[in-house]
C-alpha positions as CSV (number, residue, x, y, z in Angstrom):
1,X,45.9,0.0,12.4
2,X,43.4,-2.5,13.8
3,X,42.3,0.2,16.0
4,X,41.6,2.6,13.6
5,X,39.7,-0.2,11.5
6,X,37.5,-1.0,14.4
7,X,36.3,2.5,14.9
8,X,35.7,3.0,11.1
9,X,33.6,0.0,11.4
10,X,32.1,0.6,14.2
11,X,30.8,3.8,12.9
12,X,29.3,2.4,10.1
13,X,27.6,0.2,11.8
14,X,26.4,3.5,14.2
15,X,25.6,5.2,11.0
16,X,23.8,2.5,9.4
17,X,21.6,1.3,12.3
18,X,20.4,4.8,13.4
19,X,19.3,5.2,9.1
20,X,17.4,1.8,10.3
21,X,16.0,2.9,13.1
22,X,15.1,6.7,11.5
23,X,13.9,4.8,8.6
24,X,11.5,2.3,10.7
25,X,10.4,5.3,13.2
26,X,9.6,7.6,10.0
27,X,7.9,4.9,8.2
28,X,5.5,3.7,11.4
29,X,4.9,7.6,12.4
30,X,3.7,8.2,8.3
31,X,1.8,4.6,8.9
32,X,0.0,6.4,11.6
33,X,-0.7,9.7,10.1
34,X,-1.9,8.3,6.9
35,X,-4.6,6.1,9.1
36,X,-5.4,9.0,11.1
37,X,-6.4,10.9,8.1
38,X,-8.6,8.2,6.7
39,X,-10.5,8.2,10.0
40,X,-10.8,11.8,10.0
41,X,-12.2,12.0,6.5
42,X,-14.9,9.1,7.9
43,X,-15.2,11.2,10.9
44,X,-16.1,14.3,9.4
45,X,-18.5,11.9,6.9
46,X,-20.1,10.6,9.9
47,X,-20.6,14.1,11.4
48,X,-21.9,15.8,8.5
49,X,-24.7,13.1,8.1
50,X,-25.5,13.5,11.7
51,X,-26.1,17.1,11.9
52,X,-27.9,17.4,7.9
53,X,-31.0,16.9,9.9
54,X,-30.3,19.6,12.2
55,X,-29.4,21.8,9.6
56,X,-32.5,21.3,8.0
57,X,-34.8,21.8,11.1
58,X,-32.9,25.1,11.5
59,X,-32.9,26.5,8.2
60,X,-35.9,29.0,8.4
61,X,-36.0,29.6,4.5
62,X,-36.5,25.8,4.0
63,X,-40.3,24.5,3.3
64,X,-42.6,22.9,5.6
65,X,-42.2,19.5,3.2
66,X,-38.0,20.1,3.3
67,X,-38.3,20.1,7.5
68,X,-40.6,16.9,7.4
69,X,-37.8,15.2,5.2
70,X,-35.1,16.5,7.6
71,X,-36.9,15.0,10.6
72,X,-37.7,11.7,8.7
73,X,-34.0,11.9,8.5
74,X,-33.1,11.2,11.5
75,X,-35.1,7.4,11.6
76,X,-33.4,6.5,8.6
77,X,-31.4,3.5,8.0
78,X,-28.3,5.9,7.0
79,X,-28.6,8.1,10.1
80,X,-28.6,5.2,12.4
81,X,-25.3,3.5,10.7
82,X,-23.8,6.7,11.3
83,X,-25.1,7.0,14.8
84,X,-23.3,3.1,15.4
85,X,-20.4,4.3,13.2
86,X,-19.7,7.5,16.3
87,X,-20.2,4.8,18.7
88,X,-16.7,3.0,17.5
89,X,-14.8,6.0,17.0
90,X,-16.0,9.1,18.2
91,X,-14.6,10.1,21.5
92,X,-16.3,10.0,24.5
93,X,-17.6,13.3,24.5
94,X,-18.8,13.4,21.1
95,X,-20.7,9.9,21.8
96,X,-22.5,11.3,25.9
97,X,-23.2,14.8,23.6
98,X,-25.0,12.8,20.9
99,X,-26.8,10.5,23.2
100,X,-27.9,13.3,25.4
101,X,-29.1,15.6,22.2
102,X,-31.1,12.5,21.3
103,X,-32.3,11.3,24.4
104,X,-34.1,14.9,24.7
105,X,-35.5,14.6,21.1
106,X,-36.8,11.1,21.9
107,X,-38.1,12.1,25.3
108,X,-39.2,15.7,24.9
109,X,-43.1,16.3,25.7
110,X,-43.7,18.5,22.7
111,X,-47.6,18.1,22.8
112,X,-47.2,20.1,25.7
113,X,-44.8,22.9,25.0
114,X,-45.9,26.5,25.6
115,X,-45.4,28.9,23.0
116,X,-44.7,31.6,26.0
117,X,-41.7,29.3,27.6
118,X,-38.2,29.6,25.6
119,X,-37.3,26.8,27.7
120,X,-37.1,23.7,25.7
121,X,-35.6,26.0,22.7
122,X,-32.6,27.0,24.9
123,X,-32.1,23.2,26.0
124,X,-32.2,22.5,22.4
125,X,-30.1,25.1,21.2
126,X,-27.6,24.5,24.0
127,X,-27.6,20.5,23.4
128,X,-26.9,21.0,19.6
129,X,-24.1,23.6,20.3
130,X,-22.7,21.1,22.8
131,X,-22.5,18.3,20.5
132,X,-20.8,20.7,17.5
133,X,-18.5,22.0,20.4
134,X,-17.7,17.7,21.2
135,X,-17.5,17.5,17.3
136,X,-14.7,20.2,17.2
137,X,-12.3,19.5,19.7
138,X,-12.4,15.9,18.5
139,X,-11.4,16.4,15.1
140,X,-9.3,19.8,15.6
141,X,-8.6,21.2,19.0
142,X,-9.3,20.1,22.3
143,X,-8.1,23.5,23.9
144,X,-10.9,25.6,22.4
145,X,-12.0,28.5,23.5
146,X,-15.6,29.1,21.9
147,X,-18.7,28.7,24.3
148,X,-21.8,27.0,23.1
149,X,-23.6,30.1,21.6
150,X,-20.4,30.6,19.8
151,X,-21.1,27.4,18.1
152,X,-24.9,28.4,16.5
153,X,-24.3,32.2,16.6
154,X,-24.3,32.2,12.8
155,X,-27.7,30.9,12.5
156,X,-29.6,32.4,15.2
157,X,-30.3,36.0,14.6
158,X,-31.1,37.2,18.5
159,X,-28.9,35.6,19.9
160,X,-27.9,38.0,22.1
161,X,-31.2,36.9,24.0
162,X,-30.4,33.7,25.0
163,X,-26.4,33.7,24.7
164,X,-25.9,33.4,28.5
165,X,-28.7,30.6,29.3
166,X,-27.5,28.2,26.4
167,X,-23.9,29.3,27.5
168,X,-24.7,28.2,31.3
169,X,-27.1,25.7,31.2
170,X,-25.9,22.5,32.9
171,X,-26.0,19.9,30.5
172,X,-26.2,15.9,32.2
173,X,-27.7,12.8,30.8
174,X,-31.6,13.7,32.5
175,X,-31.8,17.5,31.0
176,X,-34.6,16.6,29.1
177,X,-36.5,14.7,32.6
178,X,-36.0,18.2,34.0
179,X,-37.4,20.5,31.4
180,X,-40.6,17.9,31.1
181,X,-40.8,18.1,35.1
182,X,-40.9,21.6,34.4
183,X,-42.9,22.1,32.1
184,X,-45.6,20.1,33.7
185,X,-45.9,22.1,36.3
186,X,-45.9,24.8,34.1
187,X,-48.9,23.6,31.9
188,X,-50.6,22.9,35.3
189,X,-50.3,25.9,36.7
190,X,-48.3,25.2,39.6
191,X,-45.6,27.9,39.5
């Protein structure tokens, strides 16, 4: 009888520490969810207020005065708290994309560009896909299949034209040194 008593307990004891521990292991994995969902909601916040600008630049139907607002965009006070804002949360491909797309808008020589040379549009084109590529394996799928041109194909209306250079263009931190390099040479007639 004491046997049988003991086993009884014991499995109510089994029964009501694995409810615990279901309970506790439920309760921190909805914890976790719940706070990954909040930072998604501020990641895709964050996002969308760093590509409006972009947007803007590459609307073709918007007005010369709409374009100059999108590019003052970009030194606003807003922009750069969202810029600091992807520093602390955005992975580390969505961070080296945005700090590369930058560096080449900061350092790009575009007194000297030649209407003739597609190059600094495909460098562009390719560093803005990139960074909307970064942006979409971060928040939904890191096993993606899309290339960049996949990325901008719904706003650029040839291209077939330039699918395979912004598709293989290298991308590192000095893209934009080597296009001015380039284009240098170019403008001085050293080709």
């Amino acid at each position: 009888m004491v046997k049988e008593l003991v086993i009884v307990f014991a499995a109510q004891i089994i029964i009501f520490g694995g409810g615990l521990i279901t309970w506790y292991l439920k309760s921190k994995r909805e914890d976790k969810l719940l706070a990954e969902e909040r930072t998604r909601d501020f990641k895709i916040e964050t996002y969308r207020t760093l590509l409006e600008p972009y947007i803007i630049l590459f609307t073709f139907t918007a007005s010369k005065r709409e374009k100059d607002d999108g590019s003052k965009k970009l030194l606003s006070v807003k922009y750069k708290t969202a810029a600091f804002n992807l520093t602390t949360f955005g992975s580390d491909q969505v961070v080296r994309s945005f700090n590369v797309l930058m560096q080449s808008m900061f350092n790009a020589d575009v007194d000297n560009i030649r209407e003739d040379d597609n190059s600094y549009s495909v460098i562009m084109l390719s560093l803005i896909a990139d960074f909307l590529l970064s942006i979409r394996m971060d928040l939904y799928t890191s096993n993606t299949k899309l290339e960049r041109s996949e990325m901008i194909e719904f706003f650029i209306t040839d291209i077939d034209n330039y699918r395979d250079a912004i598709d293989a263009l290298k991308i590192d931190r000095d893209i934009y040194k080597i296009y001015n390099l380039r284009n240098s040479i170019l403008n001085n007639g050293f080709e």
